[in-house]
N, C-alpha and C positions, 0 to 999 in steps of 0.2 A: 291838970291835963297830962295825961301818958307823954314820956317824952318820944317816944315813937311816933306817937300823932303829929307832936311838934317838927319833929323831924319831916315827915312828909308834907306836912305846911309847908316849913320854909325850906325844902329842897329846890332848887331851880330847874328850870324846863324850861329848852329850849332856847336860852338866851346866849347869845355872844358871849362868849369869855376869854380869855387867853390861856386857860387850861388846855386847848385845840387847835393847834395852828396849820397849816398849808402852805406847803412850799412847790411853785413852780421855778424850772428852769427860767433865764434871764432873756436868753436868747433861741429861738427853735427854727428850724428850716424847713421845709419839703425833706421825706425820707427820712428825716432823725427818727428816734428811738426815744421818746417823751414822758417822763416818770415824772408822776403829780403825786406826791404825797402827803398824807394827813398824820400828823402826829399828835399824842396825848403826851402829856408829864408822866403818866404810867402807862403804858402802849398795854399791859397785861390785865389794865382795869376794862379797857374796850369788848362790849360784848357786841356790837354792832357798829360796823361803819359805811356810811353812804358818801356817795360821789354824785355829785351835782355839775351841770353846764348851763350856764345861763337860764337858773330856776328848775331845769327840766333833770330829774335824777335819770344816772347812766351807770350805775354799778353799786353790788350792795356786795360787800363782806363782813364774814362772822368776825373778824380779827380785824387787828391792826395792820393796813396791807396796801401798798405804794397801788395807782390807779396809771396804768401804762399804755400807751399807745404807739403804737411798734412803727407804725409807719406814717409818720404824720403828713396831713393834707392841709391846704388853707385852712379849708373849711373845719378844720379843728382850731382853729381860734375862738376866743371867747372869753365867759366871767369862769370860773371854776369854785365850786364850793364844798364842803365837806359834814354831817350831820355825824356824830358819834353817840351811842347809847351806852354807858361805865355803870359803873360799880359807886354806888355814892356812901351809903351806909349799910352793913349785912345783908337782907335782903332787900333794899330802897336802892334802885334804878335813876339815873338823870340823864336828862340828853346835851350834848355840846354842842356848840355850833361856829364854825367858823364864819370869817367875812369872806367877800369872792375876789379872787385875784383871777388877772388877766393874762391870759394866753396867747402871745403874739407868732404862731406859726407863718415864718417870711416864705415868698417864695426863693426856690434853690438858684434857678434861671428863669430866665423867662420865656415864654412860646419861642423857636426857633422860627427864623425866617430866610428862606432860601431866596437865596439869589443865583442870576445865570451871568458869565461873563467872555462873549459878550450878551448883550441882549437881545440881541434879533442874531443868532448864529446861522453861517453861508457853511451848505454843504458840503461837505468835504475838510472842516476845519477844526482846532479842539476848542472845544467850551471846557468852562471848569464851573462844577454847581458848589456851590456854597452852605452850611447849615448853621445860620449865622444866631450864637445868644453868648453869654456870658455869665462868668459868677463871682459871687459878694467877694472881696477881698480877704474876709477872712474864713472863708473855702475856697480861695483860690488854688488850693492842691485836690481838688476832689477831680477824679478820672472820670470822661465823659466818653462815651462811646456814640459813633452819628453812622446811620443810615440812611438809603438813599433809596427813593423807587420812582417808577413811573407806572403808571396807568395797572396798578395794583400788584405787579413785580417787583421783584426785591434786586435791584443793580447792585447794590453793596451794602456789606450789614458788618456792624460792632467793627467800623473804621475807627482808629482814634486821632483822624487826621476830620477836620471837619469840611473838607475839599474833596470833590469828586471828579476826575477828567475825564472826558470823554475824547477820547484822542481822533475822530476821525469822524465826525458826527453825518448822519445821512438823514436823507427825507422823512424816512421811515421812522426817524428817532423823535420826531413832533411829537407830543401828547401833554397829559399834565404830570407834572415832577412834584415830589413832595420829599422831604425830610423828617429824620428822626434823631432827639439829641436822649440820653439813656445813663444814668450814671451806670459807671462798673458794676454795682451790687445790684443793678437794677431796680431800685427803690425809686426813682422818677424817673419818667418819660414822657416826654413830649412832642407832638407831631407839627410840625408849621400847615401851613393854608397851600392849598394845592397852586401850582404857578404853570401858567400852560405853554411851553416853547414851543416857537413856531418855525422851523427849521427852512430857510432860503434857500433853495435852487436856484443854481445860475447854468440861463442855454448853451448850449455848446456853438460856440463859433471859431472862424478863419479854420476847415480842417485842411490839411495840407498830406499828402501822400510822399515818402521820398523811398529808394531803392538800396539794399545793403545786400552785396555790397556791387558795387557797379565799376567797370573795370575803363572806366574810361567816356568821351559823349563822341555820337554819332555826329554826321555833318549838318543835323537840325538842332543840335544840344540834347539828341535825348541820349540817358542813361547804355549804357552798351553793358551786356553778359555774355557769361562764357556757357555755351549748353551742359549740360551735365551737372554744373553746382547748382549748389543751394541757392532759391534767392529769398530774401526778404521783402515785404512791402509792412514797413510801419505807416501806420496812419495814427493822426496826431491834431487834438482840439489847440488854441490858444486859450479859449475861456471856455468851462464846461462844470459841473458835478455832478455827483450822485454818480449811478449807474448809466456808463454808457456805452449803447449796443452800438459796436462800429461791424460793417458789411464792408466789403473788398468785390465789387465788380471787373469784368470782361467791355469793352466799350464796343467791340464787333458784335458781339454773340451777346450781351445781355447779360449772361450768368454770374452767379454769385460762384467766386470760387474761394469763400471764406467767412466766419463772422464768427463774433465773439462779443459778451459783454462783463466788464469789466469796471472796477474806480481806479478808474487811469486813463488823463489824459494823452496816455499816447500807449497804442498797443502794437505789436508784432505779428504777422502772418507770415510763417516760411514753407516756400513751395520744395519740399526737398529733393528734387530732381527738376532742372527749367530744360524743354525741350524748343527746337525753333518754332515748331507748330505754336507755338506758347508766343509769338511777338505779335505784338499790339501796344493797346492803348489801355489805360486801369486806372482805375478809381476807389476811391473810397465815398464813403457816409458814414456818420456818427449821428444820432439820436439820442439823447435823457429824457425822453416825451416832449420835447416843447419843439418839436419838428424835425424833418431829417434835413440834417446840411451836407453838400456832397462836396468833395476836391475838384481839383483843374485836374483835368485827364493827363497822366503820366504813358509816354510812349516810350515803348519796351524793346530795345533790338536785341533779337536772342543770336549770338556769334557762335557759329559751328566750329571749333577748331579741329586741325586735320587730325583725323585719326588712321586711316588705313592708304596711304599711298599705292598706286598700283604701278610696275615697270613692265611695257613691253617695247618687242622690237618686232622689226616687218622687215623683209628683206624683198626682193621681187622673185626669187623661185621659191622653195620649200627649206634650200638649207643655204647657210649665207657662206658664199664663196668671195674671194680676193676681188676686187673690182666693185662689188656689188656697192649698190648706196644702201645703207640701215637706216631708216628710219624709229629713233628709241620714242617711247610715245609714254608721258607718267603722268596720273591721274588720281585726284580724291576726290571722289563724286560728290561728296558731303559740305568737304570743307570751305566756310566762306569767304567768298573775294573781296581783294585781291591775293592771288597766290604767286608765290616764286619757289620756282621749281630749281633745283641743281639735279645735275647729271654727273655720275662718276664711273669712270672704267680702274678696276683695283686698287679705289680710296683718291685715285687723282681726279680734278676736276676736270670734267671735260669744255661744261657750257652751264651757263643758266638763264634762264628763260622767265619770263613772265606772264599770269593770265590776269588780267586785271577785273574781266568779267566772271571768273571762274573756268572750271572746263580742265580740259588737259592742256600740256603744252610738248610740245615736239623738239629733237635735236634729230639734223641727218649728219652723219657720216658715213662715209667712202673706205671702205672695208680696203686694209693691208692683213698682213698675213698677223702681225703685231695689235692685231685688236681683238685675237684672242682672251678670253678671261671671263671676267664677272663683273659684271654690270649692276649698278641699284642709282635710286634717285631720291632726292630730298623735297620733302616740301614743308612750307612755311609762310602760314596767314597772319602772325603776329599774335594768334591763339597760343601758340603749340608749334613743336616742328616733331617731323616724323618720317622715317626711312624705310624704303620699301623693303620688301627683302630680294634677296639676289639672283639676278636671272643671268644665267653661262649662257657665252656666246662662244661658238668653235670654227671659228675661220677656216677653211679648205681651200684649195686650187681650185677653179671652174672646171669641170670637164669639158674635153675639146670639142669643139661646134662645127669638127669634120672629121671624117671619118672614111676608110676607104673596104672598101665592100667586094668578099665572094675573091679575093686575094688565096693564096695559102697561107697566110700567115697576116695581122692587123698593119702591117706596114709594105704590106703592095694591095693593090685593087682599087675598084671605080671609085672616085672622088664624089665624096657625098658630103655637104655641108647644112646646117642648121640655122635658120632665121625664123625670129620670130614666133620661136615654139616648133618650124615644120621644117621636114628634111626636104633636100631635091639634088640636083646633079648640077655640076659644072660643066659650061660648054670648053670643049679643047680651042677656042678660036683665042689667037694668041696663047697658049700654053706652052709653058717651058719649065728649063730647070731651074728659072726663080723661082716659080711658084711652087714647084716640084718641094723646093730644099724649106719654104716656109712651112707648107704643110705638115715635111718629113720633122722640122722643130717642133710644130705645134704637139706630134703624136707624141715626142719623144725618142723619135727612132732617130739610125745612124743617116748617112749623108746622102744624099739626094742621089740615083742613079739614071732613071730612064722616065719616060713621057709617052706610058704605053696609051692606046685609047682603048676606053672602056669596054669597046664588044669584045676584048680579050677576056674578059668576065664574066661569061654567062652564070644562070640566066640574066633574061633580058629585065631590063628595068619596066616596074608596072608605069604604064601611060599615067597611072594617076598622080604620078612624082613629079613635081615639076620640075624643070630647070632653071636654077635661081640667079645664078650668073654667064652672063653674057661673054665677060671678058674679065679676067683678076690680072691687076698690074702691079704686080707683086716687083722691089728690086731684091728681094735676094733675104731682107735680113729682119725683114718683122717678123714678130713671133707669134703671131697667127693671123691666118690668111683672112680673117675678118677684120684687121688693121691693114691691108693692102686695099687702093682705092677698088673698085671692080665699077663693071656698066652692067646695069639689069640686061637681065636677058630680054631679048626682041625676036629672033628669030633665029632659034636655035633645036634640034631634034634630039632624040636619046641616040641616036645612031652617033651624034659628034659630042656623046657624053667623055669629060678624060679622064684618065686614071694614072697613076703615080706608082714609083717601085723605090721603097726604100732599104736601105741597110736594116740588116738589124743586127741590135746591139742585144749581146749577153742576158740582160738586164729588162731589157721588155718581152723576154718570150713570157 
């Protein structure tokens, strides 16, 4: 027999040999980088090599050539086997064949599992979500990267903290939460099982309304303010969350005169200018949907402090003469009671007074020659105090309230005197040179001489004059004859009107 024939007789095929072996790794993970390879005793005889898993072929090469799987999966575990087709003699072919070794791809971790802490979170509070797995001891250094989502949003992504907070959680933040753990090279990832938080509301209750800033309490306890500043009304839940819309009512008129919604137990409304029309009664409410709660009505006293004092003076004629009484009269029509008023003539005090209702208040004095000057006055409601500005006062002599008439000169002729506003004549019955010498002081002139009667003075006096004194019982030394007693006139004529003849002095022509 040719020994070629023999040769391909007893060539083998197929069979197991140790001419072919296979080598897998010991240990494999999720995401490893997995080289199965098939080796010959001469790797250069190999004209054909097959790669088997679990019976079923998965890879052919012309050469001798490692079978790799880049990114391993469980599901890559198994038997693994190898078939090779060499070189046996010249042109005579054999096949090798290995046995199957087993491929144990672990997993890396395991499914992540979130958790929420706490687990029924109250709004308004932090949660922290969790993306809870772990890895084999010996990848205990592999870098994990954890994302977070809700309701198909991405809250936070490639964290390397496996903790997420939510610092301030609301209603709104309810839904399903899910996680993601990721190595760094991103060769595994895995999603946990959706977990559905269900975010607690708590209603708002005890809301309480208080006043900033308040300058004191009224004689009922309520708050007191100054007109003009700023006021504040904070309103304020004890128990509440989420979003809550607080309103600030009027308790007269109804109206809202503010509102706002807010996550804050306690908010602020400032009215930047409070006028007195502004005192009342006020309230708040607060609502987060689970009804509106309203405050105990705060009563509001708005205090006017004085701002514009006003000084006047009255006198009884038109200009204020020596004798006269002054009435000074000072007023802040605005300012509210009680007020105390001072009065001052050139910075010295003169009086103070009080209105306890409001209003003005009054000082009289009796005019000297020395109450010339300038006058102002003070007032003061425990607001504020405030100075009026200065009103001059100019003292004068009174002009004489007699007078002698149709003379040659102002100091002789008919004796005419003033009452009352109206002139008339004096009857000569008793008339002399006391009366004579008071008169002749009152004008100013020299010394009394003679006790002429009047029809030495024509013309005659109109009838519509009356005659106002009867009889002047003058002794000698008052200084005008309206300080001498006198008797109304009763029955007396112009014909017995008297007249008077004085000196005259250099000095009153």
């Amino acid at each position: 027999m040719p020994l070629c024939l023999l040769l391909l007789v007893f060539a083998p095929v197929g069979v197991q040999s140790d001419w072919l072996s296979i080598s897998i790794p010991h240990r494999s993970y999720e995401g490893d980088q997995v080289v199965i390879s098939c080796t010959g005793k001469n790797n250069d005889d190999i004209k054909r090599l097959k790669y088997f898993k679990d019976g079923y072929h998965i890879e052919t090469y012309s050469s001798a050539s490692s079978y790799t799987i880049r990114n391993a999966r469980r599901g890559d575990s198994g038997y693994y086997s190898c078939k090779a087709d060499r070189k046996f003699f010249l042109f005579i072919d054999t096949t090798e064949e290995t046995g199957s070794k087993w491929l144990n791809v672990q997993e890396l971790f395991p499914t992540p599992g979130l958790t929420a802490s706490p687990l029924q979170p109250i709004e308004g509070t932090s949660v922290t979500l969790s993306c809870n797995t772990w890895l084999p001891s010996d990848r205990a250094t592999t870098q994990l990267r954890y994302s977070f989502f809700k309701d198909g949003h991405t809250l936070q992504s490639g964290w390397t903290s496996s903790k997420f907070t939510i610092s301030a959680i609301s209603k709104e933040d309810s839904g399903n939460y899910w996680c993601e753990a990721m190595t760094a090279s991103r060769s595994v990832s895995k999603q946990s099982h959706r977990s559905y938080i269900d975010v607690k509301s708590i209603p708002v209750s005890q809301v309480t309304m208080e006043i900033q800033p308040s300058r004191g309490w009224g004689v009922e306890g309520e708050p007191l303010v100054v007109e003009g500043e700023p006021l504040v009304l904070a309103c304020s839940v004890a128990k509440g969350t989420g979003l809550i819309t607080f309103s600030w009512h009027r308790q007269d008129t109804k109206e809202s005169v503010g509102k706002k919604s807010q996550r804050s137990q306690r908010v602020e409304l400032e009215i930047p200018t409070i006028r007195e029309s502004q005192s009342g009664g006020y309230y708040c409410t607060a609502d987060n949907n689970y009804g509106l709660i309203q405050s105990a009505i705060v009563n509001i006293t708005v205090k006017v402090p004085v701002l514009n004092p006003l000084l006047s003076i009255s006198v009884p004629g038109v200009l204020p003469f020596i004798g006269d009484v002054a009435e000074l009269h000072c007023e802040d029509k605005r300012a509210s009671p009680p007020v105390l008023y001072w009065f001052y003539h050139e910075n010295i005090t003169l009086a103070n007074t009080s209105a306890p209702f409001g209003g003005n208040a009054s000082f009289k004095l009796s005019l000297t020659a020395g109450h010339s000057g300038n006058y102002s006055c003070e007032a003061d409601n425990g607001w504020g105090t405030k100075h009026s500005e200065v009103v001059t006062l100019n003292v004068t002599e009174p002009p004489p309230k007699v007078r002698l008439v149709n003379g040659p000169h102002h100091c002789e002729g008919r004796v005419e005197v003033e009452q009352e506003g109206r002139w008339g004549t004096v009857c000569d019955d008793g008339w002399d040179m006391r009366d004579v010498a008071v008169v002749c002081r009152e004008l100013g002139c020299g010394a009394a001489q003679h006790t002429p009667i009047a029809m030495l003075y024509p013309p005659a006096v109109d009838e519509a004059l009356p005659v106002l004194i009867q009889v002047a019982l003058c002794n000698g030394t008052e200084k005008t004859l309206a300080e001498c007693d006198q008797v109304e006139a009763f029955d007396c004529g112009h014909d017995e009107d008297a007249g008077a003849v004085c000196e005259v002095l250099p000095s009153t022509f």
